[in-house]
mmCIF file as Biopython writes it, N, C-alpha, C and O atoms, coordinates in Angstrom:
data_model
#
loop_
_atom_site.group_PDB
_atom_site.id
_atom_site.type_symbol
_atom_site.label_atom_id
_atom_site.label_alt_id
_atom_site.label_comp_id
_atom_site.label_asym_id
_atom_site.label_entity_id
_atom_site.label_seq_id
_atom_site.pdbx_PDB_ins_code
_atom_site.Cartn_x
_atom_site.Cartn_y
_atom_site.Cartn_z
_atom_site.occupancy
_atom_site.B_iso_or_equiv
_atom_site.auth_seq_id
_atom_site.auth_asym_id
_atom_site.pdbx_PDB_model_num
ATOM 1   N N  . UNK A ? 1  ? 66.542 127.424 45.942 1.0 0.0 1  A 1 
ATOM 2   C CA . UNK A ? 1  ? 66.456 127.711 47.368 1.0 0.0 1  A 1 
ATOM 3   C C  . UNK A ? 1  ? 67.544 126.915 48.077 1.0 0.0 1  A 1 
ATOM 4   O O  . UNK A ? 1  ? 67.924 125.833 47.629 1.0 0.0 1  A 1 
ATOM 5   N N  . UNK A ? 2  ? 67.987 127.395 49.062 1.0 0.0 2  A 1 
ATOM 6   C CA . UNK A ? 2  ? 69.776 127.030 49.371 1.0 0.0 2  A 1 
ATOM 7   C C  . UNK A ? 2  ? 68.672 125.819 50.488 1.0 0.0 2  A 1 
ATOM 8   O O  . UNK A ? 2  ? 67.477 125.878 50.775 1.0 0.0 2  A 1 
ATOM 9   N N  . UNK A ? 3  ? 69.778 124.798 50.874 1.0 0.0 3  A 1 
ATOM 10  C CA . UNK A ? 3  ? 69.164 123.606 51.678 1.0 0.0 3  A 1 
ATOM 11  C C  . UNK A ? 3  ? 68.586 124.290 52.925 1.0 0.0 3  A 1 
ATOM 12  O O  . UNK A ? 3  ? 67.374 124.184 53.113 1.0 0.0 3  A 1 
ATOM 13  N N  . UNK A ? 4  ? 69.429 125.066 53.900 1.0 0.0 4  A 1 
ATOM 14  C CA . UNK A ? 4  ? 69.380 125.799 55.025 1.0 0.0 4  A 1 
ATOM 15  C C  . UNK A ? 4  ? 68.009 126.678 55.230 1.0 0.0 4  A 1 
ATOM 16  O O  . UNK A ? 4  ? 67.463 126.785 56.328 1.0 0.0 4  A 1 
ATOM 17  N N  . UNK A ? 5  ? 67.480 127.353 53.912 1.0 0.0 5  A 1 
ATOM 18  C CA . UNK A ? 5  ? 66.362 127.727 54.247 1.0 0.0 5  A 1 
ATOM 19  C C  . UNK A ? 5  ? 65.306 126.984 53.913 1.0 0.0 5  A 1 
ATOM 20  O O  . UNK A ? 5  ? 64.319 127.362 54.544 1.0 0.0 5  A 1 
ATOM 21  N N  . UNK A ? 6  ? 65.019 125.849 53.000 1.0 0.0 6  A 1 
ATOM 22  C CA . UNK A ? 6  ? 64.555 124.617 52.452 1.0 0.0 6  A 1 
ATOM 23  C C  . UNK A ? 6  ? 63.881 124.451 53.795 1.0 0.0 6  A 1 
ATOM 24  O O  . UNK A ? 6  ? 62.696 124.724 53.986 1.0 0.0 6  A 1 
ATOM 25  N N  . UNK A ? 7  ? 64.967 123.844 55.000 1.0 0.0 7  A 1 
ATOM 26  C CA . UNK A ? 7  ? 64.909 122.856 55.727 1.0 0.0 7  A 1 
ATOM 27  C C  . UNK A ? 7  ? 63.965 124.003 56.997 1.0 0.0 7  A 1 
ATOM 28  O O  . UNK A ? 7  ? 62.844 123.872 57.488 1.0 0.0 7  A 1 
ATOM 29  N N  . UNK A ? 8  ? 64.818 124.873 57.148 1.0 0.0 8  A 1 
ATOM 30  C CA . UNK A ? 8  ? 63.457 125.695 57.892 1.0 0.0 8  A 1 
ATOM 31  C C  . UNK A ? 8  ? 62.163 126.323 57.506 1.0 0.0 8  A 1 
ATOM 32  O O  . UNK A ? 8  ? 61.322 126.676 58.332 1.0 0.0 8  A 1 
ATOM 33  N N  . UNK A ? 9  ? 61.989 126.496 55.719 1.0 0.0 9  A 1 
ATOM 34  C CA . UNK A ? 9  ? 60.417 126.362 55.814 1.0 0.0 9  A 1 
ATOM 35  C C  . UNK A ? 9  ? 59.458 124.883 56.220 1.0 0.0 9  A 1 
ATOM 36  O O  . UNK A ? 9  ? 58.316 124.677 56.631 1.0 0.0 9  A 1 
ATOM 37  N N  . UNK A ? 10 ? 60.175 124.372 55.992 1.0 0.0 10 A 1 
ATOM 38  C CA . UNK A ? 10 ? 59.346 122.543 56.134 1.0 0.0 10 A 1 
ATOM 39  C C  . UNK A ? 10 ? 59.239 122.684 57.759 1.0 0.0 10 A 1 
ATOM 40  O O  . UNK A ? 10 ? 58.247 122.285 58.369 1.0 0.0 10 A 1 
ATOM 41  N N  . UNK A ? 11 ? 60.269 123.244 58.343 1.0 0.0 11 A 1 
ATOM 42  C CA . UNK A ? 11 ? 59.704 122.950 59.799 1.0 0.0 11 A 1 
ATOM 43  C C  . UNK A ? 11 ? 58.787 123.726 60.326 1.0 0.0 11 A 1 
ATOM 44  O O  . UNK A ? 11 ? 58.135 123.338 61.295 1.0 0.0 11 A 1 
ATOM 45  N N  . UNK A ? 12 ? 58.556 125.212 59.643 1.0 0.0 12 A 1 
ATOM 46  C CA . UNK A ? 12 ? 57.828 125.906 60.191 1.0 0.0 12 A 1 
ATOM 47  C C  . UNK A ? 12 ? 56.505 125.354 59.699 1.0 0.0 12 A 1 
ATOM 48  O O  . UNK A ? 12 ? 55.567 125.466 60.489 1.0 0.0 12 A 1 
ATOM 49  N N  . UNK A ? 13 ? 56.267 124.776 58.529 1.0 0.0 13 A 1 
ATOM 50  C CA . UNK A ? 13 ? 54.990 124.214 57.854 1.0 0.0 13 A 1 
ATOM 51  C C  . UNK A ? 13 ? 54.527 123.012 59.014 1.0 0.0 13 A 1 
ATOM 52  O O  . UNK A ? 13 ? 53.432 122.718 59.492 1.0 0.0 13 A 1 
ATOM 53  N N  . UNK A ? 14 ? 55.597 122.598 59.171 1.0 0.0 14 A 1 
ATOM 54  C CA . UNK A ? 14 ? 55.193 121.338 60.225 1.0 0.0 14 A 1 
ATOM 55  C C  . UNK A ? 14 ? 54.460 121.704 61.382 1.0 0.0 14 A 1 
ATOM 56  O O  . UNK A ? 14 ? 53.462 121.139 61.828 1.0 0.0 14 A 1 
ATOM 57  N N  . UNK A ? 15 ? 55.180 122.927 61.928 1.0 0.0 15 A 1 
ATOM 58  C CA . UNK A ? 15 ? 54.727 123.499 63.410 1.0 0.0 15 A 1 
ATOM 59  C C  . UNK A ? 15 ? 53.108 124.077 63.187 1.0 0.0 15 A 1 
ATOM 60  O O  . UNK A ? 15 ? 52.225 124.000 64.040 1.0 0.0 15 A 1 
ATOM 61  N N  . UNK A ? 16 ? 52.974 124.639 61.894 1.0 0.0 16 A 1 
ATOM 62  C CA . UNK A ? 16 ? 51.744 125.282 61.844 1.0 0.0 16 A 1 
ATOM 63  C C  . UNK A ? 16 ? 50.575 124.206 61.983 1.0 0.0 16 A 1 
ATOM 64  O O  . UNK A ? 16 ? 49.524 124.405 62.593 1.0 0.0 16 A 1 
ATOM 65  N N  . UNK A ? 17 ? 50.961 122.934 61.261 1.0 0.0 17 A 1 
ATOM 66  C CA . UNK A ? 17 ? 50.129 121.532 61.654 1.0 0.0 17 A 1 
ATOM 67  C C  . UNK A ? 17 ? 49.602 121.586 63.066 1.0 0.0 17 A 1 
ATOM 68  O O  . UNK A ? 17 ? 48.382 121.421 63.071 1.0 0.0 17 A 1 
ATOM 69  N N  . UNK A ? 18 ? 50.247 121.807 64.562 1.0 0.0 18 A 1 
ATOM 70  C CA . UNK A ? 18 ? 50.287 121.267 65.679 1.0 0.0 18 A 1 
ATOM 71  C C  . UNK A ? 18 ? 48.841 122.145 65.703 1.0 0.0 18 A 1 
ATOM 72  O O  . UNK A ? 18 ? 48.681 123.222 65.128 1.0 0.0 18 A 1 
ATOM 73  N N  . UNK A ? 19 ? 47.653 121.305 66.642 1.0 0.0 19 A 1 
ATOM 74  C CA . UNK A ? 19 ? 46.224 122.196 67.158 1.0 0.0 19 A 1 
ATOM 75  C C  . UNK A ? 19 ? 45.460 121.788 65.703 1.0 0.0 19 A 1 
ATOM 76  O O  . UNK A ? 19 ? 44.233 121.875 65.682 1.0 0.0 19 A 1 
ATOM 77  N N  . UNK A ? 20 ? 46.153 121.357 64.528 1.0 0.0 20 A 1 
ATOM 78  C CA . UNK A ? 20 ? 44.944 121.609 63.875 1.0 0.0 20 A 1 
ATOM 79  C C  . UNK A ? 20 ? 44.102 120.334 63.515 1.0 0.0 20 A 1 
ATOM 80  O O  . UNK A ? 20 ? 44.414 119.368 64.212 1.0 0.0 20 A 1 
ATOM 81  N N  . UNK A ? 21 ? 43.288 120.138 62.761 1.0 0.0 21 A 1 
ATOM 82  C CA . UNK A ? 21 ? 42.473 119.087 62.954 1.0 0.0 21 A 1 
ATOM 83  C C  . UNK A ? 21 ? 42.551 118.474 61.532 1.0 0.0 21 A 1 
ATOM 84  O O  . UNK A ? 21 ? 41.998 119.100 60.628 1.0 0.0 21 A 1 
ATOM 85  N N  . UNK A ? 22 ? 43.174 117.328 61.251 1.0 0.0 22 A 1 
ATOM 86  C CA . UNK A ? 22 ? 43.056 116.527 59.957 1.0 0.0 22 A 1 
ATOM 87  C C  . UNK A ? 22 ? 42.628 115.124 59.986 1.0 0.0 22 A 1 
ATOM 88  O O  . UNK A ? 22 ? 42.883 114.284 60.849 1.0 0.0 22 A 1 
ATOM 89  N N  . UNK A ? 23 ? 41.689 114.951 58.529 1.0 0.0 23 A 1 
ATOM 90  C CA . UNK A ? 23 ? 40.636 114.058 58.000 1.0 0.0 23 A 1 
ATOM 91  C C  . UNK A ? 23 ? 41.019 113.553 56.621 1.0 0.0 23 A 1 
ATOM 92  O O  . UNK A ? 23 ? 40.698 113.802 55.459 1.0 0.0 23 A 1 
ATOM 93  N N  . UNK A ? 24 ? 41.882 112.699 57.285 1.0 0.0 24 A 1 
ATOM 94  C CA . UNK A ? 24 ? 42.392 111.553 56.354 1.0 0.0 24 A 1 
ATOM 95  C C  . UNK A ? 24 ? 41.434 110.295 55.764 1.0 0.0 24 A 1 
ATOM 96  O O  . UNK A ? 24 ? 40.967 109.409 56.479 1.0 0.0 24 A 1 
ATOM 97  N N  . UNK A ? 25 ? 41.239 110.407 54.290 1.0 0.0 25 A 1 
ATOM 98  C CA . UNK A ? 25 ? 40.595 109.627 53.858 1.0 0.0 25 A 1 
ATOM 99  C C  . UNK A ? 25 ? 41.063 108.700 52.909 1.0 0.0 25 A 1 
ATOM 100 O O  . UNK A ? 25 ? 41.982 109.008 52.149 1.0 0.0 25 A 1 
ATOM 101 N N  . UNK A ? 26 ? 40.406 107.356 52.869 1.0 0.0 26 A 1 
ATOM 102 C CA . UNK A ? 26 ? 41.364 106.671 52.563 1.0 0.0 26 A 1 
ATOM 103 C C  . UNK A ? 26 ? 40.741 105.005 52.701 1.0 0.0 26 A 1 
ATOM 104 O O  . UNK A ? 26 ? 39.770 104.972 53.456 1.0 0.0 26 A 1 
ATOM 105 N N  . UNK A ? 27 ? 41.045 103.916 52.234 1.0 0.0 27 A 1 
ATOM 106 C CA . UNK A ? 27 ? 41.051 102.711 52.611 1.0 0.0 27 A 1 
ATOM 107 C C  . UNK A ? 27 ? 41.525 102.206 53.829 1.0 0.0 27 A 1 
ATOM 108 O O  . UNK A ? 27 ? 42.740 102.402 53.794 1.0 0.0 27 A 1 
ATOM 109 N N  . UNK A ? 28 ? 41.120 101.456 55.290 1.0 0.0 28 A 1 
ATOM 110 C CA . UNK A ? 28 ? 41.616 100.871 55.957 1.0 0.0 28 A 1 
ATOM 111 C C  . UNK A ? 28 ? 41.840 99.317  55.901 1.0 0.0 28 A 1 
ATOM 112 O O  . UNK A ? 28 ? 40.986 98.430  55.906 1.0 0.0 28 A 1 
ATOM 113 N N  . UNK A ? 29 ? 43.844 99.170  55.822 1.0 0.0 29 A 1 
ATOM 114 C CA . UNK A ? 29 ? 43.978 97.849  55.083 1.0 0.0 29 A 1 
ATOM 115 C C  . UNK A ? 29 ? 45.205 97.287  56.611 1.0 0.0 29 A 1 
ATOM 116 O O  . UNK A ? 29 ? 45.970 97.843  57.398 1.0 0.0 29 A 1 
ATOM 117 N N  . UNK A ? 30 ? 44.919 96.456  56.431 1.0 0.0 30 A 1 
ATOM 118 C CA . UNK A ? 30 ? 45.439 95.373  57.346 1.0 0.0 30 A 1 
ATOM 119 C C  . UNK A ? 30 ? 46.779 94.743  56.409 1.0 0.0 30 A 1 
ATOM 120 O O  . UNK A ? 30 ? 46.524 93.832  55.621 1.0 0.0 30 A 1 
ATOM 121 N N  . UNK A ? 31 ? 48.017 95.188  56.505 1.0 0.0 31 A 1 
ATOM 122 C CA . UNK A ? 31 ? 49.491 94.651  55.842 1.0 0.0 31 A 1 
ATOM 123 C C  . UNK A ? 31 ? 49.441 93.257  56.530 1.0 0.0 31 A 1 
ATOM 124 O O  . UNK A ? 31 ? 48.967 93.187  57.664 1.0 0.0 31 A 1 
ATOM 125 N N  . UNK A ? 32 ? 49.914 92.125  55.892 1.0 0.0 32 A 1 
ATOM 126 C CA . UNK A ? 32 ? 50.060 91.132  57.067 1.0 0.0 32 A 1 
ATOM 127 C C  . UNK A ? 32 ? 51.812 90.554  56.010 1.0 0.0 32 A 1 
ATOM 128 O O  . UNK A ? 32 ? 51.797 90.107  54.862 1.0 0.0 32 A 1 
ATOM 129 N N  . UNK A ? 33 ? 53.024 90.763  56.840 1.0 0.0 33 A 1 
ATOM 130 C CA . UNK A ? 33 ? 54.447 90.605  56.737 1.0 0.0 33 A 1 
ATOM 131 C C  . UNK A ? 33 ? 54.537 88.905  57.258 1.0 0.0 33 A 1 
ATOM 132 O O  . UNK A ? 33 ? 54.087 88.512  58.334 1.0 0.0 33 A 1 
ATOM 133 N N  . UNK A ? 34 ? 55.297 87.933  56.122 1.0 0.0 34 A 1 
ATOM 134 C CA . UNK A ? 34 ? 55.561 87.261  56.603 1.0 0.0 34 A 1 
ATOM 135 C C  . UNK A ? 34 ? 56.593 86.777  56.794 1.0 0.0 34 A 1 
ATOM 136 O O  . UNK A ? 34 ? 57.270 86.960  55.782 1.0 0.0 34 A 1 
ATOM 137 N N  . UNK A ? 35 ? 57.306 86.079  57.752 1.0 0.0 35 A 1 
ATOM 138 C CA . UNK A ? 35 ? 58.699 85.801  57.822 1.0 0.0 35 A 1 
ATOM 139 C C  . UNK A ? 35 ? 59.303 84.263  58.079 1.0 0.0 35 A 1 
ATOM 140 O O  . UNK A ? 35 ? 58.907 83.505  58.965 1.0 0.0 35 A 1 
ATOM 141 N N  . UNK A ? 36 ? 60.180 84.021  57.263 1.0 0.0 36 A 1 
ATOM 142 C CA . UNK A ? 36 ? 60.936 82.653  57.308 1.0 0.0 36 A 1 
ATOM 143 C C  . UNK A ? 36 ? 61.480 82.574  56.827 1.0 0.0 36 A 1 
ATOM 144 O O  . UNK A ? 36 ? 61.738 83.535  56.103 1.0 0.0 36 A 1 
ATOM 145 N N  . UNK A ? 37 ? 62.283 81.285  56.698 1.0 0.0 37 A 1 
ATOM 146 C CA . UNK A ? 37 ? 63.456 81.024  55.590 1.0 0.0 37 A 1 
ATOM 147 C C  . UNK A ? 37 ? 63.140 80.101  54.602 1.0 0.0 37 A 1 
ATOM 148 O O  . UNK A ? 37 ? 62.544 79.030  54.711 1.0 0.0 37 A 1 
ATOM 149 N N  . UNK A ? 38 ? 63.538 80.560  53.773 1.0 0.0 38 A 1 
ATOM 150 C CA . UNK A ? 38 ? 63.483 80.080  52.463 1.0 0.0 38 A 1 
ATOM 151 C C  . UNK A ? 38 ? 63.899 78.487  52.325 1.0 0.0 38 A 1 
ATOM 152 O O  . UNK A ? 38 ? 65.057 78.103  52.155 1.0 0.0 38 A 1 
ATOM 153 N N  . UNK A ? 39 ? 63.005 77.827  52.407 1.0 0.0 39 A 1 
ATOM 154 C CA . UNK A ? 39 ? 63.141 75.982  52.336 1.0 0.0 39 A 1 
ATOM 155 C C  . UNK A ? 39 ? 64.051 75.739  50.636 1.0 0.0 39 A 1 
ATOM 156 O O  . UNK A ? 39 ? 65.252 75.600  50.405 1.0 0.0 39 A 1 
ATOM 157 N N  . UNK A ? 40 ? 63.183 75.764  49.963 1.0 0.0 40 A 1 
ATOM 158 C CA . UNK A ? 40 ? 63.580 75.357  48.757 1.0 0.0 40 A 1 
ATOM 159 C C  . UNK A ? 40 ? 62.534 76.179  47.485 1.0 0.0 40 A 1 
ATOM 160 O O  . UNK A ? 40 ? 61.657 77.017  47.696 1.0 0.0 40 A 1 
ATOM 161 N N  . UNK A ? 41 ? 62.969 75.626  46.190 1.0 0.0 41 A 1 
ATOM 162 C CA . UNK A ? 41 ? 62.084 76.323  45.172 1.0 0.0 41 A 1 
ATOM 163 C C  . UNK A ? 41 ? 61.355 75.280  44.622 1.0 0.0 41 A 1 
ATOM 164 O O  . UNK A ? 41 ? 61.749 74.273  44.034 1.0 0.0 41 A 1 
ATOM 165 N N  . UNK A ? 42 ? 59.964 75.753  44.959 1.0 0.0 42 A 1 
ATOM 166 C CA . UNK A ? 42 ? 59.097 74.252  44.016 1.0 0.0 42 A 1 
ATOM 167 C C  . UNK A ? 42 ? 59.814 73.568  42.701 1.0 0.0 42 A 1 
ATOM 168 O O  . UNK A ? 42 ? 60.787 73.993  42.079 1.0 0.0 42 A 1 
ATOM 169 N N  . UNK A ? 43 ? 59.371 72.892  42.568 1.0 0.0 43 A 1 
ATOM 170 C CA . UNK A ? 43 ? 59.607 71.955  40.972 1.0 0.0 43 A 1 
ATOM 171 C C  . UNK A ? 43 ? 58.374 72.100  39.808 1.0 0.0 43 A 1 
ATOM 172 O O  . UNK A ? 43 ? 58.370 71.896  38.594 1.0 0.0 43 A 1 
ATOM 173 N N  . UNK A ? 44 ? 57.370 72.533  40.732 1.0 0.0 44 A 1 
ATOM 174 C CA . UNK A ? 44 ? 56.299 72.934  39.912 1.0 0.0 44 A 1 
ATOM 175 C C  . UNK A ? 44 ? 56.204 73.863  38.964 1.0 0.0 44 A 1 
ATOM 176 O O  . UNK A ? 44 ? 55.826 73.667  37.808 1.0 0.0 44 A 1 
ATOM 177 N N  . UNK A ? 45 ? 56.721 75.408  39.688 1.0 0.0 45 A 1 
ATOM 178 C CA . UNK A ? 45 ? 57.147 77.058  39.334 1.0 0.0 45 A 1 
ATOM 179 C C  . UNK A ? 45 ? 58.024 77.194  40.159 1.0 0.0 45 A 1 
ATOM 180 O O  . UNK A ? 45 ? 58.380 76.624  41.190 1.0 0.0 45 A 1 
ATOM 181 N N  . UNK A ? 46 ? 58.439 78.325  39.361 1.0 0.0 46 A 1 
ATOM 182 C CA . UNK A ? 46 ? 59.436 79.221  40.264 1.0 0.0 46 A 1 
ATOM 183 C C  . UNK A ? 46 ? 58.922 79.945  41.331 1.0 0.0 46 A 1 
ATOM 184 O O  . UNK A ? 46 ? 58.371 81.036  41.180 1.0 0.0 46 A 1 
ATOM 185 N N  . UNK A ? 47 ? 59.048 79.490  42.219 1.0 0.0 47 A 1 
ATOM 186 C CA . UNK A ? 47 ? 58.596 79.877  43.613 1.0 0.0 47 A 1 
ATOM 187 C C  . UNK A ? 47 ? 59.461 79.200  44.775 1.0 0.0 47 A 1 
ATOM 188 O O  . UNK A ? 47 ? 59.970 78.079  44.774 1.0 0.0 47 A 1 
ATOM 189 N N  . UNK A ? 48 ? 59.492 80.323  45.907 1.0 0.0 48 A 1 
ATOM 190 C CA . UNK A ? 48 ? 60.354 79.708  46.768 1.0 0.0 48 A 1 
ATOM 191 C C  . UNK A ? 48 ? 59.569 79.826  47.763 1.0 0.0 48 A 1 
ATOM 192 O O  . UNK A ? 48 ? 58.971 80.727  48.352 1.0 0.0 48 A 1 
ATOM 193 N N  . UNK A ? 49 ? 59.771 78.107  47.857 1.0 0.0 49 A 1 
ATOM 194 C CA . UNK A ? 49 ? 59.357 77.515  49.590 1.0 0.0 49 A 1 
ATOM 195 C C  . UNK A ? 49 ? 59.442 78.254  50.651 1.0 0.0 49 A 1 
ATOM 196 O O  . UNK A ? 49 ? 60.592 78.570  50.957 1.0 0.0 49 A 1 
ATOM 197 N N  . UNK A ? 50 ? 58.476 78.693  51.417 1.0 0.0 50 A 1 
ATOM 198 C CA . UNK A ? 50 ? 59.239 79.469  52.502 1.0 0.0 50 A 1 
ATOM 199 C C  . UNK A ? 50 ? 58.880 78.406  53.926 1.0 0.0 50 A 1 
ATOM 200 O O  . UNK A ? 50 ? 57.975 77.572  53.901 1.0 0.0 50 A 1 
ATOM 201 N N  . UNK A ? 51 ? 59.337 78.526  54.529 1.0 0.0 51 A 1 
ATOM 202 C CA . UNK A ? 51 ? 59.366 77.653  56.304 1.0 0.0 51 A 1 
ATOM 203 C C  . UNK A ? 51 ? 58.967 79.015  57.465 1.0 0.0 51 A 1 
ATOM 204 O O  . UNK A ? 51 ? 59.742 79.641  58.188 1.0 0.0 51 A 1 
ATOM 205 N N  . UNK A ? 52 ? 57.245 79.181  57.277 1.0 0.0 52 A 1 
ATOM 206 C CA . UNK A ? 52 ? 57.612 80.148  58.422 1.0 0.0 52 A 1 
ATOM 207 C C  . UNK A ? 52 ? 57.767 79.965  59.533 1.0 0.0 52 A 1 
ATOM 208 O O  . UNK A ? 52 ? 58.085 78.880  60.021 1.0 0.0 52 A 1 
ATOM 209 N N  . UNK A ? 53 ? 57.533 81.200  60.259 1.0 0.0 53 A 1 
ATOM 210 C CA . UNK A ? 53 ? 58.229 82.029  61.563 1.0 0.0 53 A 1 
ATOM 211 C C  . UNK A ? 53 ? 57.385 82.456  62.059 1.0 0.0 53 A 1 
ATOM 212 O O  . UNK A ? 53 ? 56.782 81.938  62.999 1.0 0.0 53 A 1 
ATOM 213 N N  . UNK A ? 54 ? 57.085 83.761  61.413 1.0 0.0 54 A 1 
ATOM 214 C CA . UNK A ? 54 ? 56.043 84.621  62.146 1.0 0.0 54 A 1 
ATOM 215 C C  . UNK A ? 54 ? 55.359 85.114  61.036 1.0 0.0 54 A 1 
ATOM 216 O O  . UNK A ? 54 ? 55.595 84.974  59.836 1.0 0.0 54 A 1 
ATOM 217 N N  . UNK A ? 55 ? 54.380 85.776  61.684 1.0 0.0 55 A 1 
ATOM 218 C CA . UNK A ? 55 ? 53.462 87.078  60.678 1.0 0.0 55 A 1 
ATOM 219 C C  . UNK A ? 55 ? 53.306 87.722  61.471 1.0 0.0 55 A 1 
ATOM 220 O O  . UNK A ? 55 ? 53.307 87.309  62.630 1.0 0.0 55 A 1 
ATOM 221 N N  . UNK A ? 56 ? 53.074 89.223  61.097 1.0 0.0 56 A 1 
ATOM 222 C CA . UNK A ? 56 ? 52.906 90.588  61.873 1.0 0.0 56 A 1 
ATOM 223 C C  . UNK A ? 56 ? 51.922 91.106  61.200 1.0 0.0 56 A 1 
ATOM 224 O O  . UNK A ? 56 ? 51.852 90.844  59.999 1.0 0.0 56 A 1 
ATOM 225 N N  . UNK A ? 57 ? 51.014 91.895  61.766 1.0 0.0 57 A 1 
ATOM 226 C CA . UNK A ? 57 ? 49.847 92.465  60.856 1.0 0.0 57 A 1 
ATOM 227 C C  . UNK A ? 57 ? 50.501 94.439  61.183 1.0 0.0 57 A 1 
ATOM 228 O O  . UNK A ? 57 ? 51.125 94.936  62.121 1.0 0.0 57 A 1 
ATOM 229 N N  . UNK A ? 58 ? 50.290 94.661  60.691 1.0 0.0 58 A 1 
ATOM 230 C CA . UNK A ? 58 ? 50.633 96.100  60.735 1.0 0.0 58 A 1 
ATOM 231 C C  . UNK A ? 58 ? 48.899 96.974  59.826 1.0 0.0 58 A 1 
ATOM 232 O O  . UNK A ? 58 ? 48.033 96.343  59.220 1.0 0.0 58 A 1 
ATOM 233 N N  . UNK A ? 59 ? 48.934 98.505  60.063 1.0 0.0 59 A 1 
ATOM 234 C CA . UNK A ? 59 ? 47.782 99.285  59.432 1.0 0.0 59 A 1 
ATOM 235 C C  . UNK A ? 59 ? 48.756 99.745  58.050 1.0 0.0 59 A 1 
ATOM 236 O O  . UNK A ? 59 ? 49.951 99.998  57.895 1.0 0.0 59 A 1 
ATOM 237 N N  . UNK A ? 60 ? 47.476 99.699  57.103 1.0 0.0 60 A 1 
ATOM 238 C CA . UNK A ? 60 ? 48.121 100.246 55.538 1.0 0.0 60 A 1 
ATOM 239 C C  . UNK A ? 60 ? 47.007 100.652 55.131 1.0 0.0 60 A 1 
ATOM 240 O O  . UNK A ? 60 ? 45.831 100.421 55.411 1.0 0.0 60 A 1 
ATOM 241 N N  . UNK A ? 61 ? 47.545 101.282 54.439 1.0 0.0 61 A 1 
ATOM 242 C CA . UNK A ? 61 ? 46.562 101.816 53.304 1.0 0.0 61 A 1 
ATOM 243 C C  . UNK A ? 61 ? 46.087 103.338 54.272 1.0 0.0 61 A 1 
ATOM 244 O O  . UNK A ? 61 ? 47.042 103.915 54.791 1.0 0.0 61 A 1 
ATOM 245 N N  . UNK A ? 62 ? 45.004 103.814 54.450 1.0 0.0 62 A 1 
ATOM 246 C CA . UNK A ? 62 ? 44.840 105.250 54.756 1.0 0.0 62 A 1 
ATOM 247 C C  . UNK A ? 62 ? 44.992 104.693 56.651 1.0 0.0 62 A 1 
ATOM 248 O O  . UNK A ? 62 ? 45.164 105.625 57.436 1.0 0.0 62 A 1 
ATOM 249 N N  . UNK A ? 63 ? 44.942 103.640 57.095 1.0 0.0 63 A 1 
ATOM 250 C CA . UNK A ? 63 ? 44.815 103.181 58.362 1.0 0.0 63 A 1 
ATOM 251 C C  . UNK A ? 63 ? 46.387 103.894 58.646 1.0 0.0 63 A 1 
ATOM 252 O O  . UNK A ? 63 ? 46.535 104.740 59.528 1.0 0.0 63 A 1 
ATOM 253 N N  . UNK A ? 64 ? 47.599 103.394 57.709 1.0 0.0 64 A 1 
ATOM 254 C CA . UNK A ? 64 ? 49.183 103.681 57.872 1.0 0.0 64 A 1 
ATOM 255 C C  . UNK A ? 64 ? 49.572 105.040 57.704 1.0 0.0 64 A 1 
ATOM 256 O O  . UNK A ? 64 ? 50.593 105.503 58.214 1.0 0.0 64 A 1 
ATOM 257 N N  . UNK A ? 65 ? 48.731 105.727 56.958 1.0 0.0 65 A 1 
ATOM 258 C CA . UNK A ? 65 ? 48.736 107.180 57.312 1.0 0.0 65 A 1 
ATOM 259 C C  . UNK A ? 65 ? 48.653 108.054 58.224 1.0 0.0 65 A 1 
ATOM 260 O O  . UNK A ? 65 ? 49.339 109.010 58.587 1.0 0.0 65 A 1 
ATOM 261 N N  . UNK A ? 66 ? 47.286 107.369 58.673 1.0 0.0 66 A 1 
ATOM 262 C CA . UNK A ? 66 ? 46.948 108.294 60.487 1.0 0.0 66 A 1 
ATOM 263 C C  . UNK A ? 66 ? 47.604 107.448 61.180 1.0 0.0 66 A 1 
ATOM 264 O O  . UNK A ? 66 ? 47.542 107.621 62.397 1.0 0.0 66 A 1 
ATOM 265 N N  . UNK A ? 67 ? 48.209 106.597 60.810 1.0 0.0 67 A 1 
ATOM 266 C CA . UNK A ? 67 ? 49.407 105.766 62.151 1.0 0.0 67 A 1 
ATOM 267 C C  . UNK A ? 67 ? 50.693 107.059 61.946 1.0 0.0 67 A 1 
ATOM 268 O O  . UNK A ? 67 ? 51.305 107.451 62.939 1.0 0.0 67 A 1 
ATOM 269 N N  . UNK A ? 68 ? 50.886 107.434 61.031 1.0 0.0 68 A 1 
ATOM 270 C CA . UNK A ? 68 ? 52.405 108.019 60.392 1.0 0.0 68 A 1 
ATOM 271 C C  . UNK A ? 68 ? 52.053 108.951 61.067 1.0 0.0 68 A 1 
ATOM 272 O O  . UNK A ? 68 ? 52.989 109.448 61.692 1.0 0.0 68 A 1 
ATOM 273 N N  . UNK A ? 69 ? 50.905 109.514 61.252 1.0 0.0 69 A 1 
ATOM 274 C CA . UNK A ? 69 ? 49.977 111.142 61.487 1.0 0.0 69 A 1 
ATOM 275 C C  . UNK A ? 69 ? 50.061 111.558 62.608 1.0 0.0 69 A 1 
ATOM 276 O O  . UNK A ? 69 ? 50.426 112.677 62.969 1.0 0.0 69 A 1 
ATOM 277 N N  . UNK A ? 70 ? 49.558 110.229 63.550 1.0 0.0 70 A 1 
ATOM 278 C CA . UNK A ? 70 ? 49.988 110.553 65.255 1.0 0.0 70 A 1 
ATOM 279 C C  . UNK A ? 70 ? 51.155 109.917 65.938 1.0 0.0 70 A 1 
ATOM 280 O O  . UNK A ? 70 ? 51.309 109.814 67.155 1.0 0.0 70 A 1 
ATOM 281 N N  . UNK A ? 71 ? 52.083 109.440 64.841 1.0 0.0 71 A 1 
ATOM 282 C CA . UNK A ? 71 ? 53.340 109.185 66.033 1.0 0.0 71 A 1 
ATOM 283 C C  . UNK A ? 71 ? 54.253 110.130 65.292 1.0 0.0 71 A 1 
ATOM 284 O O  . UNK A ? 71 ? 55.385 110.356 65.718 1.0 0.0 71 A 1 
#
């Protein structure tokens, strides 16, 4: 199937979505991202020190789906 018509069945599949009603099932998981810089690597294991910053919690798992679903 040549790209050109590829790309317009996917959109028409998409459009047929709009009005209809979907029931996503699934685990609701809480991602939690953390951020900093890298201090050093223990002496213990190989692992690197981190110095954080921040954390962000974001939805995962079937929660990141119906996030993907309505935006």
């Amino acid at each position: 199937m040549k790209q050109g018509r590829l790309r317009e069945r996917l959109l028409r599949l998409i459009e047929e979505f709009s009005g209809k009603r979907l029931l996503v099932v699934g685990d609701m998981i809480a991602d939690e991202f953390v951020y900093g810089k890298i201090d050093r690597i223990s002496r213990e294991a190989p692992v690197l020190i981190l110095k954080y910053e921040e954390s962000v919690i974001l939805p995962g798992g079937g929660a990141n789906a119906v996030n993907n679903i309505a935006t």
